[in-house]
C-alpha positions in Angstrom: 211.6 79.6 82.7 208.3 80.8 83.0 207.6 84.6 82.5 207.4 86.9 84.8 209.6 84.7 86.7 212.3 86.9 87.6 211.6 90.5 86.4 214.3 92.8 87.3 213.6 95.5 85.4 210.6 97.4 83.6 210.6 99.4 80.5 207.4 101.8 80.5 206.0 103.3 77.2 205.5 107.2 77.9 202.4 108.7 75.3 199.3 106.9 76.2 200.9 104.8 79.1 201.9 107.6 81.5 200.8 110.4 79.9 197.6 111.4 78.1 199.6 113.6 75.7 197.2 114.1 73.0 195.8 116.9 73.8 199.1 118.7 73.3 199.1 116.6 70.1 195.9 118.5 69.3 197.4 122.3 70.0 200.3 121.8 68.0 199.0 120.0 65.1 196.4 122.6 64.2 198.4 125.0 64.7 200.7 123.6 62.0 198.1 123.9 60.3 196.9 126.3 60.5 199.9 127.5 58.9 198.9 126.2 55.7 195.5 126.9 55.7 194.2 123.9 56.7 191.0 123.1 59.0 191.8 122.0 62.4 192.0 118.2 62.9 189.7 116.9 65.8 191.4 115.2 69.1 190.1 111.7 67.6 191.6 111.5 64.5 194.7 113.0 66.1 195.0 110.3 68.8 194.7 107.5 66.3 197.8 108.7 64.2 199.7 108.3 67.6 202.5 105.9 68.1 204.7 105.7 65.3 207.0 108.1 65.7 206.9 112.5 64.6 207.8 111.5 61.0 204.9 109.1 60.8 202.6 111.2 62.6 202.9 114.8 60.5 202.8 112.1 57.0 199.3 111.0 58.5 198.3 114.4 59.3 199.1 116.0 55.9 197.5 112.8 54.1 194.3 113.7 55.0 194.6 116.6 52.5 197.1 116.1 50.3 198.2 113.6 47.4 201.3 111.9 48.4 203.1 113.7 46.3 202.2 117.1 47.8 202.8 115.2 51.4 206.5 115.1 50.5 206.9 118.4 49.1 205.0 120.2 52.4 206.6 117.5 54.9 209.7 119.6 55.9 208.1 122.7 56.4 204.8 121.0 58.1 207.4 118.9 60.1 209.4 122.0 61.2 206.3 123.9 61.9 204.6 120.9 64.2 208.0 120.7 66.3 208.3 124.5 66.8 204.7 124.7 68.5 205.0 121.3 70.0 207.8 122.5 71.9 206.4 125.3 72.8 203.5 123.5 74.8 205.0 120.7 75.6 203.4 119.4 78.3 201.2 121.7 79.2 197.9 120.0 78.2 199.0 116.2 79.2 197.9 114.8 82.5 198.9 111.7 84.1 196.9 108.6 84.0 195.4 107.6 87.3 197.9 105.6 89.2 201.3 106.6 87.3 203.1 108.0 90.4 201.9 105.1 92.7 202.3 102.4 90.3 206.4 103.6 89.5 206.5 104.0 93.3 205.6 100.3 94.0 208.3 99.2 90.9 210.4 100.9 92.6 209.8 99.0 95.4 210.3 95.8 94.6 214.2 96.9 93.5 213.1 97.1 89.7 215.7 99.5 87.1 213.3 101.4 85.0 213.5 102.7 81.9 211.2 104.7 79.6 211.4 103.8 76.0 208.7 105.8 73.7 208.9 106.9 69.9 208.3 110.5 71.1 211.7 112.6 70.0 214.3 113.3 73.1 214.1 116.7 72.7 210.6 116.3 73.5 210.7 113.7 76.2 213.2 114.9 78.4 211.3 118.0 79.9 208.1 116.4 79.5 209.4 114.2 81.8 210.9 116.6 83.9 207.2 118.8 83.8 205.6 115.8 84.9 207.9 114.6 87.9 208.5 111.8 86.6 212.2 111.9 85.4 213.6 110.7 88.9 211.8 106.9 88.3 214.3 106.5 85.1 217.7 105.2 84.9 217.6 105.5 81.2 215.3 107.2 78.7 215.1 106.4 75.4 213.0 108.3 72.3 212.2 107.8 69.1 215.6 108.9 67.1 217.7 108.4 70.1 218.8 104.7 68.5 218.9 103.7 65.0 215.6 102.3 64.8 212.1 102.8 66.8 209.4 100.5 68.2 208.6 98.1 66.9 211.7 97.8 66.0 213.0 95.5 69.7 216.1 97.3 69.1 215.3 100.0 72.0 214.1 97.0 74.2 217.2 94.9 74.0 219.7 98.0 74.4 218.0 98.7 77.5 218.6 95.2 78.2 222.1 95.6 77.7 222.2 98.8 79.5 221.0 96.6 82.8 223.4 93.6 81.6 219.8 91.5 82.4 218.5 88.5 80.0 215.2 90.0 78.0 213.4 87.5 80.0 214.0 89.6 83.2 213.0 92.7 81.6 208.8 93.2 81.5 207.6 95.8 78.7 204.8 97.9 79.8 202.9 100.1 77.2 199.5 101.1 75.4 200.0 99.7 71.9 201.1 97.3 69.4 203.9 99.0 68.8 205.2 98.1 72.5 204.1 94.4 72.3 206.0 93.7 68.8 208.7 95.3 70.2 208.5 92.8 73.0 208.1 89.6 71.5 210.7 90.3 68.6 213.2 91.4 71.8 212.1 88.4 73.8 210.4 90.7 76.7 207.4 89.7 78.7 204.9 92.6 77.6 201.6 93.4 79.7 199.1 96.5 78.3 197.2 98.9 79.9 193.7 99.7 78.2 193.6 103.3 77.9 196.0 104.1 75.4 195.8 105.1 71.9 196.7 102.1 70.5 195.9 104.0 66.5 192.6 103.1 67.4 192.4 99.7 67.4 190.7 97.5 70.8 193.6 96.6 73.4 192.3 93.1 73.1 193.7 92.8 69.5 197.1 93.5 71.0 199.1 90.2 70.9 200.7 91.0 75.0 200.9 88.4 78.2 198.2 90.6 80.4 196.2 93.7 80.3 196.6 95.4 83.6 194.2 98.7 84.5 197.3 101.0 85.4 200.5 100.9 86.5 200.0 100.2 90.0 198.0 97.1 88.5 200.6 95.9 87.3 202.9 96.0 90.2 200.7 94.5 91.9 200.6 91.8 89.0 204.4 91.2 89.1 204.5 90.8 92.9 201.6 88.2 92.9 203.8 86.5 89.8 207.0 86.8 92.3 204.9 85.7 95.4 203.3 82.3 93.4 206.6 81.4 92.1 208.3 81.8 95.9 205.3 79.8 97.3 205.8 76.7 94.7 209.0 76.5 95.2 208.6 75.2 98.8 
């Protein structure tokens, strides 16, 4: 069957696919360190150690000062420090990306189940999804230590499938990073990119997905021409 062939259901990445979230990133990261005495971090490097999770992120962050051996002995406290101000501002310095609303409007629309899957912790998603309005699109959110293993692992991507009892075929990925396309092809999901993301600062182009689409709406609009080709051939 060719993709995008029958798409029931859409599983939309949340930092740097929604959201623009690094800013928040930015607060409480310094302010972590800050903590230990360390220069602030500018909003560049920070975006590019997105994507991989809190554990992976905080390693990053302290690597740029310390000798791995002094990364694992200041991890807990640096780790405990960065959630206690992340939650703290949790959403207060992320904005949407153009389109979000419309684009999970018009998904909606054409009788697709969402679901958010993103490497962010739960504790954190939930009321950033919440703040942001954006909670009542989602049948089921997933974060990063919510399941066993994280993108891009495809184990989030076929439990949502399993959760919708649809093939992975019928279930389209949409996100800002390799992270969301391996998780993809390992799960068997069509997966189409937006451009804006973080991406750990590498070109969206490198990203092995089946489309780049310019927001969400885009790619609403993408799936519907998909669904209205494949209705016209079949005359």
């Amino acid at each position: 069957m060719p993709k995008f062939q029958d798409i029931q259901a859409a599983i939309i990445d949340l930092d740097g696919t929604m959201l623009d979230t690094a800013p928040d990133f930015l607060v409480a990261i310094n302010r972590m360190r800050a903590e230990f005495s360390l220069q602030p971090l500018d909003i560049v490097t920070i975006t590019n150690f997105v994507g991989k999770g809190s554990e992976n992120l905080i390693h990053r962050v302290l690597s740029t000062d310390f000798e791995p051996a002094q990364v694992e002995q200041h991890f807990e406290q640096a780790m405990a420090s960065y959630q206690k101000h992340y939650l703290a501002i949790n959403g207060d310095n992320s904005t949407l990306y153009p389109d979000v609303i419309e684009g999970l409007q018009a998904l909606k629309a054409q009788g697709l189940r969402l679901a958010c899957v993103t490497n962010k912790p739960i504790a954190f998603t939930t009321p950033l999804l919440a703040k942001k309005g954006l909670s009542v699109f989602f049948e089921i959110v997933y974060g990063g230590d919510s399941l066993a293993r994280k993108k891009p692992d495809p184990l989030p991507l076929l439990q949502v499938c399993l959760d919708f009892h649809l093939a992975p075929a019928q279930v389209v990925a949409i996100g800002d990073s390799s992270n969301d396309a391996k998780a993809a092809r390992a799960a068997g999901c069509p997966v189409l990119t937006v451009p804006y993301g973080y991406n750990h600062g590498e070109a969206v182009q490198t990203i092995e997905s089946d489309g780049i689409v310019e927001t969400l709406l885009a790619a609403a609009h993408f799936l519907v021409s998909k669904k209205t080709l494949t209705n016209s051939s079949s005359f």
